[in-house]
LOBASE-865442 format. One record per atom (N, C-alpha, C): residue number from 0; residue in one letter; chain; atom name; z, x, y. Coordinates in nm, 3 decimals. Layout:
BEGIN
NODE  num  residuo  cadena  atomo       c3       c1       c2
NODE  NUM        a       A     CA        Z        X        Y
...
This chain:
BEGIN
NODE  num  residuo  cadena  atomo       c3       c1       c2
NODE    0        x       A      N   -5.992   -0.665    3.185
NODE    0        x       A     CA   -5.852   -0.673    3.151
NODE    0        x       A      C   -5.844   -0.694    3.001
NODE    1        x       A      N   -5.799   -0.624    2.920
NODE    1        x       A     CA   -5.710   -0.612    2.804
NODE    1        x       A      C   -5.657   -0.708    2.819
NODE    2        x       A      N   -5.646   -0.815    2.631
NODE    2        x       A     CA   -5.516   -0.884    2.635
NODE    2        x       A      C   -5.510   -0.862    2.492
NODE    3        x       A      N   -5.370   -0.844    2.441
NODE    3        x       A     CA   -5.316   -0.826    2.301
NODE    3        x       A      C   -5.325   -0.974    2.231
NODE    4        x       A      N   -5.394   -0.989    2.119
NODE    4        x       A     CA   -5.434   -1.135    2.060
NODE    4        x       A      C   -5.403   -1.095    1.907
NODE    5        x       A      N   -5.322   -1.142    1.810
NODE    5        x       A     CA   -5.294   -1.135    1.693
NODE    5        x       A      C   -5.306   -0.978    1.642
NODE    6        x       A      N   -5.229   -0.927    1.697
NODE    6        x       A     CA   -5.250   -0.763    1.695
NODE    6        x       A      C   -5.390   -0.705    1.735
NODE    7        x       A      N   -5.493   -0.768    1.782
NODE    7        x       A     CA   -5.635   -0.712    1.791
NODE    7        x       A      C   -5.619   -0.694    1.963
NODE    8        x       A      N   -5.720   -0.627    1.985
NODE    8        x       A     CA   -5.805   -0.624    2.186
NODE    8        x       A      C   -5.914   -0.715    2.244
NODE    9        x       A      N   -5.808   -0.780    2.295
NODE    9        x       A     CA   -5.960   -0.817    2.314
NODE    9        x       A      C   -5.998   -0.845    2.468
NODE   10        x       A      N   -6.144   -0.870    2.564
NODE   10        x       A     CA   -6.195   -0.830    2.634
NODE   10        x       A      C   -6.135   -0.979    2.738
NODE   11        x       A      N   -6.060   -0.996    2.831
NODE   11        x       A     CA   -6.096   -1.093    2.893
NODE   11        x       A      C   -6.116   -1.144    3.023
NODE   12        x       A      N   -6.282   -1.226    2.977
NODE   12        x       A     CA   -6.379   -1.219    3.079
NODE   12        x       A      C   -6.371   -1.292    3.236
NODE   13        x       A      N   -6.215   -1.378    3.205
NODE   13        x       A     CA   -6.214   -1.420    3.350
NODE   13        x       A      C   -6.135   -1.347    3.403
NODE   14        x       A      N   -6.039   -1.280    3.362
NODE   14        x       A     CA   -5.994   -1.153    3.458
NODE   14        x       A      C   -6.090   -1.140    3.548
NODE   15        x       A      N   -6.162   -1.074    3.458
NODE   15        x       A     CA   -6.270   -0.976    3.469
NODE   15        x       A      C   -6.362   -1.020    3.570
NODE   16        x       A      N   -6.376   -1.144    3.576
NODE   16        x       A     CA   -6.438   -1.188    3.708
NODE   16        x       A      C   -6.337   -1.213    3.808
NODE   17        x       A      N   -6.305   -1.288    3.836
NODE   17        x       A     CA   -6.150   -1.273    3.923
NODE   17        x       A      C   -6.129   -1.157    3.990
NODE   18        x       A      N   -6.136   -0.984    3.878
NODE   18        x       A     CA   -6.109   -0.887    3.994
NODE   18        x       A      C   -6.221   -0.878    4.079
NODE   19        x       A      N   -6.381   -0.900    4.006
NODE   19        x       A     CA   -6.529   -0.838    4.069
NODE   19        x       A      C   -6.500   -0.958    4.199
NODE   20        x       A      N   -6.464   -1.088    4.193
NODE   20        x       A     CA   -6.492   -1.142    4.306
NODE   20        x       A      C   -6.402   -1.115    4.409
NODE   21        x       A      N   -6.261   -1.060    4.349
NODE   21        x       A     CA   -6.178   -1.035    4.430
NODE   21        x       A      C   -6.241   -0.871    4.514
NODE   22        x       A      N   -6.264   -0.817    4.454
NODE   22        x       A     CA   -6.300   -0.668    4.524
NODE   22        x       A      C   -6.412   -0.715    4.657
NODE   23        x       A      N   -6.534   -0.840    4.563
NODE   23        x       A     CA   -6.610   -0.820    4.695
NODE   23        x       A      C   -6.573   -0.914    4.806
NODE   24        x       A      N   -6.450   -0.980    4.819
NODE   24        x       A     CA   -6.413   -1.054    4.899
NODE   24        x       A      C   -6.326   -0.912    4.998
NODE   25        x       A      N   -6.287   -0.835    4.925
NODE   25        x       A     CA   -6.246   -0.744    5.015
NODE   25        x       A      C   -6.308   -0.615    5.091
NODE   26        x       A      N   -6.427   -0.588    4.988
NODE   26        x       A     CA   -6.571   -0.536    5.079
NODE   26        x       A      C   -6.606   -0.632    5.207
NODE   27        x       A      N   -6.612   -0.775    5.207
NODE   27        x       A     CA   -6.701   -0.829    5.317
NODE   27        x       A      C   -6.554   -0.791    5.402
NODE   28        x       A      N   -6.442   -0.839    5.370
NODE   28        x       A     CA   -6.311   -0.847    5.542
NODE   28        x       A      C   -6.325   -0.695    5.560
NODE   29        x       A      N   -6.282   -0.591    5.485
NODE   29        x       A     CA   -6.336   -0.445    5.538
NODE   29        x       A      C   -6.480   -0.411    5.640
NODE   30        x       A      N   -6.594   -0.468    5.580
NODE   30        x       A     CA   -6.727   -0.471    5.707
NODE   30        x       A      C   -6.728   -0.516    5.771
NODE   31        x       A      N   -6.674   -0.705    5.813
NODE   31        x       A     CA   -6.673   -0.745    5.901
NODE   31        x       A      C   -6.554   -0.700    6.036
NODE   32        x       A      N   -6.435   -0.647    5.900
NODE   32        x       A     CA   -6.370   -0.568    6.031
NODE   32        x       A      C   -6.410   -0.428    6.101
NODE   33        x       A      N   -6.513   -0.349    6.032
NODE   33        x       A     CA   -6.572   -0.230    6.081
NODE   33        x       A      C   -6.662   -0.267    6.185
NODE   34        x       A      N   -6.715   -0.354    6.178
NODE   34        x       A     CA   -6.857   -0.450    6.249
NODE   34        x       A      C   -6.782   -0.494    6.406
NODE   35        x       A      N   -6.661   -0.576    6.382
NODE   35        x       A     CA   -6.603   -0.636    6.490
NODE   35        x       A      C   -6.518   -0.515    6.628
NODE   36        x       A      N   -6.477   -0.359    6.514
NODE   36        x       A     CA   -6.415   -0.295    6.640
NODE   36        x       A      C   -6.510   -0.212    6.662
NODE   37        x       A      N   -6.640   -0.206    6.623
NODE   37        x       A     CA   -6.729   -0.103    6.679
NODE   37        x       A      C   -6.841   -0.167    6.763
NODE   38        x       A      N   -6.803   -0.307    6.771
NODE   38        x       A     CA   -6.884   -0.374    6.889
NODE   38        x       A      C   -6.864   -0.298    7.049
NODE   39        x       A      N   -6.912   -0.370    7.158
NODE   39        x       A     CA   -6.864   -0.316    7.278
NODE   39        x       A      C   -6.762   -0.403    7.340
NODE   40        x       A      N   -6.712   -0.356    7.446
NODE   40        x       A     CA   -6.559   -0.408    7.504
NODE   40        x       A      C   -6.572   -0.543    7.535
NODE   41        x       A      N   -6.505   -0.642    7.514
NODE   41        x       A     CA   -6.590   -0.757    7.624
NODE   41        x       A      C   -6.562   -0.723    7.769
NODE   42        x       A      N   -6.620   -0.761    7.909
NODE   42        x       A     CA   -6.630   -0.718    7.993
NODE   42        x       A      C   -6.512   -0.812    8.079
NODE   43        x       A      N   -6.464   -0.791    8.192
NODE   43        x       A     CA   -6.344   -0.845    8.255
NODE   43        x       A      C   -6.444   -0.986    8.302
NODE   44        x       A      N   -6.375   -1.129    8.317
NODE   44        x       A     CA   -6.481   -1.195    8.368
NODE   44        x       A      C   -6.511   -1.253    8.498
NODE   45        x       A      N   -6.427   -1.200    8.584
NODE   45        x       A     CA   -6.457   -1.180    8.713
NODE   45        x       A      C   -6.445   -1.057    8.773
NODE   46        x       A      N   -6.553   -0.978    8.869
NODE   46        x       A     CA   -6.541   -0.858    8.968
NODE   46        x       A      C   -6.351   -0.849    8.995
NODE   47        x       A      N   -6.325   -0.675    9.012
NODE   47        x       A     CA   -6.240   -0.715    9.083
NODE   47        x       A      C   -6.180   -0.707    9.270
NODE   48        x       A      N   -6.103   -0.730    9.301
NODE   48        x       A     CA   -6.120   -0.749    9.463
NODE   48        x       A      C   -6.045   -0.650    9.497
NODE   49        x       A      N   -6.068   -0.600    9.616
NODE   49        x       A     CA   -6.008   -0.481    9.669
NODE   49        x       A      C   -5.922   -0.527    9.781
NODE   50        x       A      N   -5.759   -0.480    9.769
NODE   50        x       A     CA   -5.671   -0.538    9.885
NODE   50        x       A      C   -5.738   -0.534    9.995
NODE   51        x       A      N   -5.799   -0.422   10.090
NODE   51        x       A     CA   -5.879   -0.487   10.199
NODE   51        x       A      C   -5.930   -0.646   10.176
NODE   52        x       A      N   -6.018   -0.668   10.129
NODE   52        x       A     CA   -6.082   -0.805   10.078
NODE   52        x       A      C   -5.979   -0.856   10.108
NODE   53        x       A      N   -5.878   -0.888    9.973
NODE   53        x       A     CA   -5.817   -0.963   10.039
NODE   53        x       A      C   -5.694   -0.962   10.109
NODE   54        x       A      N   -5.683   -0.904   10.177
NODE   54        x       A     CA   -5.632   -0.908   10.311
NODE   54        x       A      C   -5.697   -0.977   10.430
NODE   55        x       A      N   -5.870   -0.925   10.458
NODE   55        x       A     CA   -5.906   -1.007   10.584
NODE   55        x       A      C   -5.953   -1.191   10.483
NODE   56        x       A      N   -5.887   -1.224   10.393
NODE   56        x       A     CA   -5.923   -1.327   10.358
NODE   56        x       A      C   -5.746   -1.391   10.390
NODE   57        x       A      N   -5.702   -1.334   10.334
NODE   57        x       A     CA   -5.573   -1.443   10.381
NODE   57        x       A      C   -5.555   -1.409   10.587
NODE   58        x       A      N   -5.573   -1.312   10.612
NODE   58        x       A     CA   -5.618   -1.373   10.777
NODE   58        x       A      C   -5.711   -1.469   10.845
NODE   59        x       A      N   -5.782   -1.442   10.743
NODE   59        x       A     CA   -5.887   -1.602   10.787
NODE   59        x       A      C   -5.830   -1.717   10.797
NODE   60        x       A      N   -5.779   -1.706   10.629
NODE   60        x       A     CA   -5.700   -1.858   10.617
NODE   60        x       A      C   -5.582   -1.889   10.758
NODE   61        x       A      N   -5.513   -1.797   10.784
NODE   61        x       A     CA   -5.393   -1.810   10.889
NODE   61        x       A      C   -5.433   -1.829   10.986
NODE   62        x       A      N   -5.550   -1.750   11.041
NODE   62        x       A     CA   -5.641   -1.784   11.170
NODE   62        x       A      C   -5.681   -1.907   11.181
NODE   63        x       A      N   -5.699   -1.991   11.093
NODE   63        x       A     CA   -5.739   -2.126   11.022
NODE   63        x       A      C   -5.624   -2.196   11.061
NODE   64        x       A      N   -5.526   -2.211   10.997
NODE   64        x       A     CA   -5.412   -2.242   10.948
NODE   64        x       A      C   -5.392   -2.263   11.109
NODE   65        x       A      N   -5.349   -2.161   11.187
NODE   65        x       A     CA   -5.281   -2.188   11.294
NODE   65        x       A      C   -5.393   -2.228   11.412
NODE   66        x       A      N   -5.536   -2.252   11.397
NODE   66        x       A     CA   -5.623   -2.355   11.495
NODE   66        x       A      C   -5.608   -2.471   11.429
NODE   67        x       A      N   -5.582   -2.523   11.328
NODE   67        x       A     CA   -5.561   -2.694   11.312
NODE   67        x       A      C   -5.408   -2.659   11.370
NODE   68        x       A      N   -5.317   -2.607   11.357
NODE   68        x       A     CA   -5.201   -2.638   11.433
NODE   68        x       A      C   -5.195   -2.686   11.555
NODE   69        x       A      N   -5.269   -2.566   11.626
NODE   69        x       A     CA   -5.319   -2.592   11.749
NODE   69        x       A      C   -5.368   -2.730   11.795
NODE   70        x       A      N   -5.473   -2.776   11.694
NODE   70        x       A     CA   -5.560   -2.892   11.744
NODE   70        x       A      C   -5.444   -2.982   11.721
NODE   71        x       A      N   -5.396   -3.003   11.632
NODE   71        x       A     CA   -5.285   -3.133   11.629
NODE   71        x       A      C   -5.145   -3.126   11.730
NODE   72        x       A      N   -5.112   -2.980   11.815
NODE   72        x       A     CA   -5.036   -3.049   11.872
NODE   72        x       A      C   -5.102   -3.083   12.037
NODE   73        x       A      N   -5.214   -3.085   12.025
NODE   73        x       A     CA   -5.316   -3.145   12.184
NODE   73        x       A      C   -5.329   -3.279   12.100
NODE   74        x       A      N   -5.329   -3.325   12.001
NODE   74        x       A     CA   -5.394   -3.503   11.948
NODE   74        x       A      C   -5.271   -3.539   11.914
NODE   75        x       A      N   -5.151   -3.521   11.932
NODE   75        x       A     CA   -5.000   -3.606   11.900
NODE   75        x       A      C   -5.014   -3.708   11.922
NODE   76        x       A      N   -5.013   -3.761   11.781
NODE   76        x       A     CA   -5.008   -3.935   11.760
NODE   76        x       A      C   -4.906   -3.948   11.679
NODE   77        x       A      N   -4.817   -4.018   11.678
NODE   77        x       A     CA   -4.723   -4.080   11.599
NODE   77        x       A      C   -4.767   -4.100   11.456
NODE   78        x       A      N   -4.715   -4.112   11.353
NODE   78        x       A     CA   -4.737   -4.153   11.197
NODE   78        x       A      C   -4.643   -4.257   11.200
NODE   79        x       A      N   -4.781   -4.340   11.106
NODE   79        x       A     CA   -4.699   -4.454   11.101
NODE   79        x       A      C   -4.594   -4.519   11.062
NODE   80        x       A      N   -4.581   -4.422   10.926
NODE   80        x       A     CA   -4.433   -4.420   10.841
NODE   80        x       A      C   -4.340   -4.374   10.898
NODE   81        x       A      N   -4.364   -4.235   10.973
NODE   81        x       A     CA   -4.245   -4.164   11.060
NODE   81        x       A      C   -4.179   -4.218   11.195
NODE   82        x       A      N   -4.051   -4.244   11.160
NODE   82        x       A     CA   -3.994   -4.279   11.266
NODE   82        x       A      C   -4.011   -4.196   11.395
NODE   83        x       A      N   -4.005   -4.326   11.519
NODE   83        x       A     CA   -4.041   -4.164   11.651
NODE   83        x       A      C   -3.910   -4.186   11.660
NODE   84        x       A      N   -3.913   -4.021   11.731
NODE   84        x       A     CA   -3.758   -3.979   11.810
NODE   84        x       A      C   -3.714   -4.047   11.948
């Protein structure tokens, strides 16, 4: 960088560094951003499930679901907090 000094030119040198460090600060974010989108995809991080799947999985659960129903209304016991009828 040029600076005008008592009518003379003269050279000045911290510009002059200032732009060189500035340029290579913008060489490294340019590579590291060339570097970062030409990596590979990251991968999903769980398989994924196929509605069959789950479908006979929430029947399980209900099949489930409705044998403890079952079992509790053959063991009817009162709760203790709940008022009986």
């Amino acid at each position: 960088m040029l600076v005008l000094e008592g009518g003379g030119m003269k050279s000045n040198k911290a510009g002059q560094q200032w732009w060189r460090a500035g340029g290579a600060v913008w060489v490294m974010v340019c590579t590291w951003g060339l570097a970062a989108c030409s990596g590979t995809p990251p991968k999903p991080s769980s398989p994924l499930i196929a509605p069959d799947e789950v479908r006979s999985h929430a029947d399980r659960a209900f099949d489930r679901l409705k044998q403890e129903e079952r079992e509790r209304a053959g063991q009817e016991t009162p709760h203790p907090l709940v008022p009986s009828r």
